[in-house]
C-alpha positions in Angstrom: -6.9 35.8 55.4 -9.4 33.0 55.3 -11.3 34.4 52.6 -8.2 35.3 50.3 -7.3 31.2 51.3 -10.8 30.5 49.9 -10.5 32.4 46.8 -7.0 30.7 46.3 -8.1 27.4 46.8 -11.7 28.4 44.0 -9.6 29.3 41.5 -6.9 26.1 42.2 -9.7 23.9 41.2 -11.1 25.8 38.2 -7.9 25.8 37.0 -7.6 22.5 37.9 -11.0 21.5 36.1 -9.7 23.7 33.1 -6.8 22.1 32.7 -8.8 18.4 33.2 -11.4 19.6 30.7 -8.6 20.6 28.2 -7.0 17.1 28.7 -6.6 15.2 25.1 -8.2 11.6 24.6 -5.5 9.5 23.1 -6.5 7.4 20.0 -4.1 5.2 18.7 -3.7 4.1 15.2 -1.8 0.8 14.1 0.5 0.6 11.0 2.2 -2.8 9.9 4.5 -3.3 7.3 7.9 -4.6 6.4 10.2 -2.0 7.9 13.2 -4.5 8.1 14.8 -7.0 5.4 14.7 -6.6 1.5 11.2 -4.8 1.1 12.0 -1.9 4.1 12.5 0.7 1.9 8.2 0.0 0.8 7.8 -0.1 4.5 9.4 2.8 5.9 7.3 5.1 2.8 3.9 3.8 4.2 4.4 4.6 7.8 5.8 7.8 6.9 2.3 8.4 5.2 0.6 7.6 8.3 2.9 10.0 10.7 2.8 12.7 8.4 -1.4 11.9 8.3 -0.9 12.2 12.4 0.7 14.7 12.4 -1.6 16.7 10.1 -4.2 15.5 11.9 -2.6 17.0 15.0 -2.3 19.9 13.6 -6.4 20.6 13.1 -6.9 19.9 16.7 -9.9 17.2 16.0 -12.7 17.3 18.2 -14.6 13.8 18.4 -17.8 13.2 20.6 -17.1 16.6 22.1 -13.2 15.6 22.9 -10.4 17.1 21.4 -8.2 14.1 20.4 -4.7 13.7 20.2 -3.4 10.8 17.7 -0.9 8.2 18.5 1.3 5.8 15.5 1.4 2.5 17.2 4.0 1.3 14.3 5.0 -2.5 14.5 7.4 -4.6 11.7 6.3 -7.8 9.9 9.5 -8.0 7.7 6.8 -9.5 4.4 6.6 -12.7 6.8 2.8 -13.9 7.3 3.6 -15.5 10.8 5.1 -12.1 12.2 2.3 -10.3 10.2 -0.5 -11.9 12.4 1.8 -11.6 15.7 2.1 -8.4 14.6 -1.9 -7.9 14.2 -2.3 -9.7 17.8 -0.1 -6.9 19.3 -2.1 -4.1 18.1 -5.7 -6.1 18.9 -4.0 -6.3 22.4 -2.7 -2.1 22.4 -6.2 -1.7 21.9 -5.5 0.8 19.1 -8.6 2.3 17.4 -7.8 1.2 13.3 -5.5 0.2 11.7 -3.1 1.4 8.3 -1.7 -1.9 6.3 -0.2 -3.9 5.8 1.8 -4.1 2.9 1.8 -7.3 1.6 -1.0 -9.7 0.3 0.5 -12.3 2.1 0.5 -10.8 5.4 -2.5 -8.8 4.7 -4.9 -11.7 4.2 -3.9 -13.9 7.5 -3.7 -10.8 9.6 -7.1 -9.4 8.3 -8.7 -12.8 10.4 -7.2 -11.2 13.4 -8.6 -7.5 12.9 -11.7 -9.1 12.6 -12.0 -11.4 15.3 -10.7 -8.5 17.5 -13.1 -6.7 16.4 -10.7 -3.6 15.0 -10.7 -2.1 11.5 -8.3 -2.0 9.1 -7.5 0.1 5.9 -4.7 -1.2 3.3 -3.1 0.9 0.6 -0.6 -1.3 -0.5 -2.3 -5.2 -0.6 -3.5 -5.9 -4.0 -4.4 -9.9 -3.8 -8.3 -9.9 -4.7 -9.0 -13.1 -2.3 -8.2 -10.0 0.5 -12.1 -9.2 0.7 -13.6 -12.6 -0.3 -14.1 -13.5 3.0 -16.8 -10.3 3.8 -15.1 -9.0 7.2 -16.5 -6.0 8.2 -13.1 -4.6 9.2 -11.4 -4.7 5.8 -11.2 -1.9 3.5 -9.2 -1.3 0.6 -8.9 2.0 -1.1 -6.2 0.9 -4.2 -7.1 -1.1 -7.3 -6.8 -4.8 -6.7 -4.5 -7.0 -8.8 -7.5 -8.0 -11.3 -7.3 -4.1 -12.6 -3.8 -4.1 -12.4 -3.0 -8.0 -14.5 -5.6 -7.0 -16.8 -4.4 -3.8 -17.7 -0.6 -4.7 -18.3 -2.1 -7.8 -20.9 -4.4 -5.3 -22.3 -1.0 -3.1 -23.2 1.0 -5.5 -23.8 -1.9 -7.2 -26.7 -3.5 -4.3 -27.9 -0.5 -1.0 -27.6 2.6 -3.1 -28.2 1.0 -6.2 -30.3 3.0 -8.5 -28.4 2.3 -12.4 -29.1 4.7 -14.6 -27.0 5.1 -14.2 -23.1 7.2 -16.3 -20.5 5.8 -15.7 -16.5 8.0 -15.5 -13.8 6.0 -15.2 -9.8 7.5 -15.2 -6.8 4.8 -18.0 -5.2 3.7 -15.0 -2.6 0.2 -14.1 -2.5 0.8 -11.0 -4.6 3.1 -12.6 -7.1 0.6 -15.5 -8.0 -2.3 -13.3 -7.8 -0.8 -10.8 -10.1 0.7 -13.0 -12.7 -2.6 -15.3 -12.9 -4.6 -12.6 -13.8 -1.9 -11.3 -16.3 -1.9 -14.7 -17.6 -5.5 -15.5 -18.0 -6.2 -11.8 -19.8 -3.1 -12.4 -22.3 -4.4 -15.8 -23.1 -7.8 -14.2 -24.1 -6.3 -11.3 -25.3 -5.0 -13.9 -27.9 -1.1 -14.3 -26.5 0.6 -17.5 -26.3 2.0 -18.0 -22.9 5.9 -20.0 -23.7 7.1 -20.8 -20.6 6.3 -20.6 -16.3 8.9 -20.2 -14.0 8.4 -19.7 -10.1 11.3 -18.3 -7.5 11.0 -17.1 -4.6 11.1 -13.3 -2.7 14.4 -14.0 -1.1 15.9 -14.4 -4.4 18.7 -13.2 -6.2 19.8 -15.8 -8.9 17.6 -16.2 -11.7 19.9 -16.9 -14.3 19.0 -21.0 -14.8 14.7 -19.6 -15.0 16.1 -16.9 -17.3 18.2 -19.1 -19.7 15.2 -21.8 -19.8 13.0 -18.6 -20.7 15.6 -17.3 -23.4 15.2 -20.8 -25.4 11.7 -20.3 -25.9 12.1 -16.6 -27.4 9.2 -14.5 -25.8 8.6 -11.3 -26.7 7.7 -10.3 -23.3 8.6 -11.6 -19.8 6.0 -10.6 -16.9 7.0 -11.1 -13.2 4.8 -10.8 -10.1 7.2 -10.5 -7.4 8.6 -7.6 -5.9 11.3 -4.9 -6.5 14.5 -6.8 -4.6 14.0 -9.5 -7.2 12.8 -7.4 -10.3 16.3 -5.6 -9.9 18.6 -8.0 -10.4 16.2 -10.2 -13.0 16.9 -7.1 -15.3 20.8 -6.8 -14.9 20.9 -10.6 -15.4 18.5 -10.4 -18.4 21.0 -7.9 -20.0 24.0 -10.6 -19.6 21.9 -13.2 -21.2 21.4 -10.7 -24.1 17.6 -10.4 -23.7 18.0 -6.8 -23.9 14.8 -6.3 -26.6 12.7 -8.3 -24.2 10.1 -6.5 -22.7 9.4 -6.4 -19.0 6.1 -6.6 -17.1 5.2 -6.3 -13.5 2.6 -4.9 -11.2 3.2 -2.2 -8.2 5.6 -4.4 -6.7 8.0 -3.2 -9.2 6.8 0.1 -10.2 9.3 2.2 -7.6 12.4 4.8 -8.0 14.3 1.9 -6.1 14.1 -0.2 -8.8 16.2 2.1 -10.9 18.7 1.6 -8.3 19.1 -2.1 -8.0 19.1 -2.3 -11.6 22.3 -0.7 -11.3 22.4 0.7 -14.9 21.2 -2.3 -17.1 19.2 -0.9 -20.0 16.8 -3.8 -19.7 15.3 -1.1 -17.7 14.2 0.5 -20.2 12.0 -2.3 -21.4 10.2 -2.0 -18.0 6.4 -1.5 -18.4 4.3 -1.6 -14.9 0.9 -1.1 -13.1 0.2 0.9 -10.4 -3.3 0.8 -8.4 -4.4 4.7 -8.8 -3.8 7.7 -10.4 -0.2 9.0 -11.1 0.9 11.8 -8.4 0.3 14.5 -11.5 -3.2 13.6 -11.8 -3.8 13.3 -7.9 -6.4 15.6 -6.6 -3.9 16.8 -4.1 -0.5 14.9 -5.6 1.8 17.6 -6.8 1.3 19.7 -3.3 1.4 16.8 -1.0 4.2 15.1 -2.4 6.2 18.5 -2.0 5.5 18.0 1.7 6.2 14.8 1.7 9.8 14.9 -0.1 10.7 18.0 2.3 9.9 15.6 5.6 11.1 12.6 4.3 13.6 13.6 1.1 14.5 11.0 -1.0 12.1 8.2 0.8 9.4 8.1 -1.5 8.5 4.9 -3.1 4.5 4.2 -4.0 2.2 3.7 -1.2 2.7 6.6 1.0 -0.3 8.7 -0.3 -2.5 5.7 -0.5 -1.3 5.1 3.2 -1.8 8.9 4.5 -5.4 8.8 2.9 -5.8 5.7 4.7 -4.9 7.1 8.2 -7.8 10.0 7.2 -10.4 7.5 6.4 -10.3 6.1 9.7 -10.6 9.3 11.4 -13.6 10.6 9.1 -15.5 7.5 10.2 -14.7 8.4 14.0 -15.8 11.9 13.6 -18.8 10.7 12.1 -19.9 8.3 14.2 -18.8 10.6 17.1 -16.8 7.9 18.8 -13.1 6.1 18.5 -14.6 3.0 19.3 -14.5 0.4 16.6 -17.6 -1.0 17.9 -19.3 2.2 16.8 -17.6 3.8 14.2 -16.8 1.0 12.4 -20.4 0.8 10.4 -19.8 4.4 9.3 -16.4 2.9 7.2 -19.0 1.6 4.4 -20.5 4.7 4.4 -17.2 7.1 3.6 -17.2 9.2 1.1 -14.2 11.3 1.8 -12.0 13.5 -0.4 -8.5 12.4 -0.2 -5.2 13.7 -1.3 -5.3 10.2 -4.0 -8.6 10.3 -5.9 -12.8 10.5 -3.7 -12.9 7.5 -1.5 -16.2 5.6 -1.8 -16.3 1.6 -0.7 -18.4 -1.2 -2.5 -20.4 -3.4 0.0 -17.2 -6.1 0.1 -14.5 -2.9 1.6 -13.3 -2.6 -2.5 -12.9 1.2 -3.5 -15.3 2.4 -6.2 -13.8 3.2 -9.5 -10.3 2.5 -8.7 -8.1 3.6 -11.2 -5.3 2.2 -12.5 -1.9 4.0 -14.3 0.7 2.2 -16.2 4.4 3.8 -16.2 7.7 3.2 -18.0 11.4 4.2 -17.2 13.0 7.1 -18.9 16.6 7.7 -18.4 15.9 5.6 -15.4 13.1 7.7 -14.3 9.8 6.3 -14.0 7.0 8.2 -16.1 3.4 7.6 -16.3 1.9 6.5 -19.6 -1.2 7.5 -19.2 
């Protein structure tokens, strides 16, 4: 009896030691970006990149320092406000999650990217565009889309040399992205030859633009460019229609270039004249684009926006710099981030010394029968 007891109780604690041997180390990844307000629909598409990255990540049962590793979303809501970006920033820094996805905007990005970096934490963006982003040399800031200096400087180049345009009128939105954008646009048109009629400035809470628009329509451009955002972009072109600038053409950077913007255009063929910039290669000419949006639209159907791929490439990046360094720890596997050279499902992610990607690409599209279609 006492040596079946022993043989009980052996086993017990090899199972025991099994089972604790088997348990999975939790790492938790951040993701911050407007999933309330006017801009949630951009939100909710990037952190459904990252939990379909976790999830796929999950899935392949990663093994890092000799632990198998189960990943956590830590997923927190800045609403495209720079005061609840860096609250938001402080929360993760105090979850001690291992990286971080976003955010979104420039001008939450920029403020919150102090915080990563004092904490200590890295973090990826695939949605933040504003160039100033990486002047400050943190460590802990990556981006892996084009910045807003390929993406202004591209939409002048079309505009100059493809359509032969001569007369622009800029709209921005006075965020970080919107100047950023429409002061490169500017300065490349102006060299490009254009002449620049008229500057307006609103704001991304916006909905009335008809007094900018009528001031605009006096000085007959050929082109308007806007850097602002979709929820403003939308109604611009309905009210452009009513003012009868209908042959006007229409200019913007990512902020613009979504399927939503068909929507709250609500059928104005101004949206037709729509010609904008996205930071990357168009799905078609993705590495992996065609199969993972198919996954993508299945989990998440009719969701999709820009960012999502940029976002779940993101989430990936992190992780390949933890396996490699062997560690979660951002104190030691955040020097292997400069060093990435990982295949993603967007284009080969490489960094420059500053956290910018290395040959970022850039894709211009237009709306057809109010889809959008690359141009090149």
């Amino acid at each position: 009896m006492q040596m079946k007891l022993k043989l009980t109780v052996a086993a017990a604690m090899a199972t025991l030691a099994g089972f604790a041997a088997a348990q999975d180390m939790v790492v938790k990844i951040g993701h911050v970006a407007p999933v309330s307000g006017a801009q949630a629909h951009y939100g909710k598409d990037n952190e459904n990149g990252v939990r379909m990255a976790i999830e796929d990540l999950n899935a392949q049962n990663v093994v890092i320092g000799g632990k198998k590793v189960k990943f956590e979303i830590v997923a927190e809501d800045d609403a495209a406000d720079p005061k609840q970006g860096t609250a938001a920033a402080q929360k993760l820094c105090d979850s001690k999650v291992a990286g971080v996805v976003g955010h979104l905007n420039s001008g939450t990005t920029i403020p919150a990217s102090k915080v990563y970096n004092d904490c200590g934490i890295p973090h990826v963006t695939g949605a933040a565009t504003n160039p100033n982003l990486t002047k400050p040399g943190y460590k802990t800031t990556y981006r892996i889309i084009a910045n807003d200096n390929a993406l202004g400087a591209g939409l002048a180049f079309y505009a100059a040399d493809a359509l032969k345009l001569k007369k622009v009128a800029i709209i921005d939105d006075r965020s970080a992205y919107g100047q950023g954008v429409a002061e490169v646009f500017k300065k490349t048109a102006l060299q490009k030859g254009m002449t620049v009629v008229d500057e307006q400035f609103t704001t991304d809470k916006a909905t009335d633009f008809m007094a900018i628009l009528t001031a605009i329509k006096a000085k007959n451009p050929d082109a308007i460019f806007f850097g602002g955002m979709d929820p403003q972009a939308g109604p611009m072109l309905r009210q452009m229609e009513q003012l009868g600038l209908s042959n006007v053409k229409y200019f913007g950077g990512d902020g613009i270039c979504t399927s939503e913007i068909a929507k709250l255009a609500a059928g104005a063929k101004t949206l037709g004249n729509v010609v904008c910039a996205e930071g990357g290669a168009s799905l078609e000419k993705m590495p992996g684009g065609k199969a993972w949006k198919a996954r993508y639209d299945a989990k998440y159907p009719g969701q999709f926006q820009v960012y999502s791929p940029y976002t779940y490439d993101a989430t990936f990046v992190l992780v390949d710099a933890m396996k490699r360094a062997k560690s979660a720890d951002p104190k030691v596997y955040t020097p292997e981030l400069i060093k990435t050279n990982y295949k993603g499902v967007t284009t080969t992610i490489a960094f420059e010394p500053n956290g910018e990607l290395k040959n970022p690409a850039i894709t211009l599209y237009v709306y057809k029968d109010g889809k959008k279609s690359p141009l090149n």
